[in-house]
C-alpha positions as CSV (number, residue, x, y, z in Angstrom):
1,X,0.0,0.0,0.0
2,X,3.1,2.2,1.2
3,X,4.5,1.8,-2.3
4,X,1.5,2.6,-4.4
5,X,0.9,5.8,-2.5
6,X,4.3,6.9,-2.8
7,X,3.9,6.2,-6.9
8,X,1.0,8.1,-7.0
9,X,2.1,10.8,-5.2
10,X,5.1,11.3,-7.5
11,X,3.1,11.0,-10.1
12,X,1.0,14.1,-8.7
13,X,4.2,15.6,-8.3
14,X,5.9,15.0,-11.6
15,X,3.2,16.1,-13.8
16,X,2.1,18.9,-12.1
17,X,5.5,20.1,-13.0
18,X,5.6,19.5,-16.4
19,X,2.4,21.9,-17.3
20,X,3.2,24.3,-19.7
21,X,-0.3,26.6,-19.1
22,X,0.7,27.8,-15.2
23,X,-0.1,27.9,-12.1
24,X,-3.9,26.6,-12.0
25,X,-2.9,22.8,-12.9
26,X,0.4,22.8,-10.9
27,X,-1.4,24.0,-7.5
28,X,-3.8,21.3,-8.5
29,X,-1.0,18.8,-8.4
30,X,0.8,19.6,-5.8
31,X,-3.1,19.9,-3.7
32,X,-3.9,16.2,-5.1
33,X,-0.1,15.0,-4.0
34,X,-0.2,16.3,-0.3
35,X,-3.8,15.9,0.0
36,X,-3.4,12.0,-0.9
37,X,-0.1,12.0,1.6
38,X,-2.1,13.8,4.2
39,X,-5.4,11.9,3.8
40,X,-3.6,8.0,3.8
41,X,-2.1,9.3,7.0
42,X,-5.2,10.6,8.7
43,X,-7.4,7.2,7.6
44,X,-4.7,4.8,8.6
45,X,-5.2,6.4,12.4
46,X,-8.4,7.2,12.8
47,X,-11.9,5.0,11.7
48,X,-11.7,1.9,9.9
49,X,-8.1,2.4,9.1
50,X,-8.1,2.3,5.2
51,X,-5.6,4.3,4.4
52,X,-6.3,3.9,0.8
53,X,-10.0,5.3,1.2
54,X,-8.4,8.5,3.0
55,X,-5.3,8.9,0.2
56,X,-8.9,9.0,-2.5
57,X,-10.7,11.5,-0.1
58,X,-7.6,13.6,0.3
59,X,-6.1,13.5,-3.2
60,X,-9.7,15.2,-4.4
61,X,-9.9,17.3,-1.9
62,X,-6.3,18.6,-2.1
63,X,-6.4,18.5,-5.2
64,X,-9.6,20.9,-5.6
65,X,-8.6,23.4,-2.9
66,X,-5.3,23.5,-5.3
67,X,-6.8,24.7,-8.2
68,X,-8.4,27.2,-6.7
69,X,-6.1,28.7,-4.9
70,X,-3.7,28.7,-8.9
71,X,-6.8,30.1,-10.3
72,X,-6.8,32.8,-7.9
73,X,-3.2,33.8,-8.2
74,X,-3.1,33.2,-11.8
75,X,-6.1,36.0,-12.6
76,X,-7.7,33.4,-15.0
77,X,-10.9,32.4,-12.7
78,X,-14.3,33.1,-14.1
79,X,-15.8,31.5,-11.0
80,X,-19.3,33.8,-9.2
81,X,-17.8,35.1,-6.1
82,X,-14.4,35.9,-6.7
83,X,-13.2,38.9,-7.6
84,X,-9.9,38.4,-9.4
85,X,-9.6,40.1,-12.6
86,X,-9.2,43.7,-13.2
87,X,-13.0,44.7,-14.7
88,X,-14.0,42.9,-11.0
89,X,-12.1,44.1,-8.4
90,X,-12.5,47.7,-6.8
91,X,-9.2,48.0,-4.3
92,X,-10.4,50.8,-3.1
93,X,-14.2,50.8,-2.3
94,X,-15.4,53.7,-4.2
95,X,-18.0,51.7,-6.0
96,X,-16.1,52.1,-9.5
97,X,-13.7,48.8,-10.9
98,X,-9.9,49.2,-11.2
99,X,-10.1,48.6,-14.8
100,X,-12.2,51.8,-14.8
101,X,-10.6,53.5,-12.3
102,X,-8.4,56.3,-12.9
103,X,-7.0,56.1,-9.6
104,X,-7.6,52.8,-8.5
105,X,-6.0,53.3,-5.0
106,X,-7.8,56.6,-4.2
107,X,-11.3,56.3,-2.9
108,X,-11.9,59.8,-3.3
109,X,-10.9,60.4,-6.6
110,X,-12.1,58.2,-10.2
């Protein structure tokens, strides 16, 4: 069990650093590979202790949060609820977008 984790998890790891489009897929990787690691942990010691059952849970887990957070960072998210690209974001409050903004940084000027 030990040994197919471990090839799974560098798996995760090794293609998640071959992606040639950024960040989103790579923080999906590296989510699924420490998710798996952390998850095969936690159900070994707790429940029925099936470590391969929490490595599955974890992996998808990890692996979600991951791509989220690259999605995030990278600017590319289209998801409702987060405000990352510049026609969505107002830094300042002023009720007026940053890509609209003439002084995005002001909220008493625009």
């Amino acid at each position: 069990m030990r040994s197919l984790l471990f090839i799974a998890a560098s798996g995760a790891v090794l293609l998640a650093g071959c992606t040639a489009t950024g960040t989103t897929e790579r923080n999906a990787g590296y989510g699924a590979a420490a998710g798996a690691v952390a998850g095969a942990v936690i159900g070994n010691n707790v429940g029925d202790g099936d470590a391969g059952k929490g490595a599955v849970i974890g992996a998808v887990l990890g692996g979600a949060a991951g791509a989220t957070k690259g999605c995030i960072e990278s600017e590319d998210c289209d998801a409702p609820g987060i405000k990352d690209q510049a026609d969505e974001r107002d830094t300042d409050g002023d009720g007026k977008v940053d890509a609209y903004d003439r002084y995005p940084n002001d909220r008493y000027r625009y």
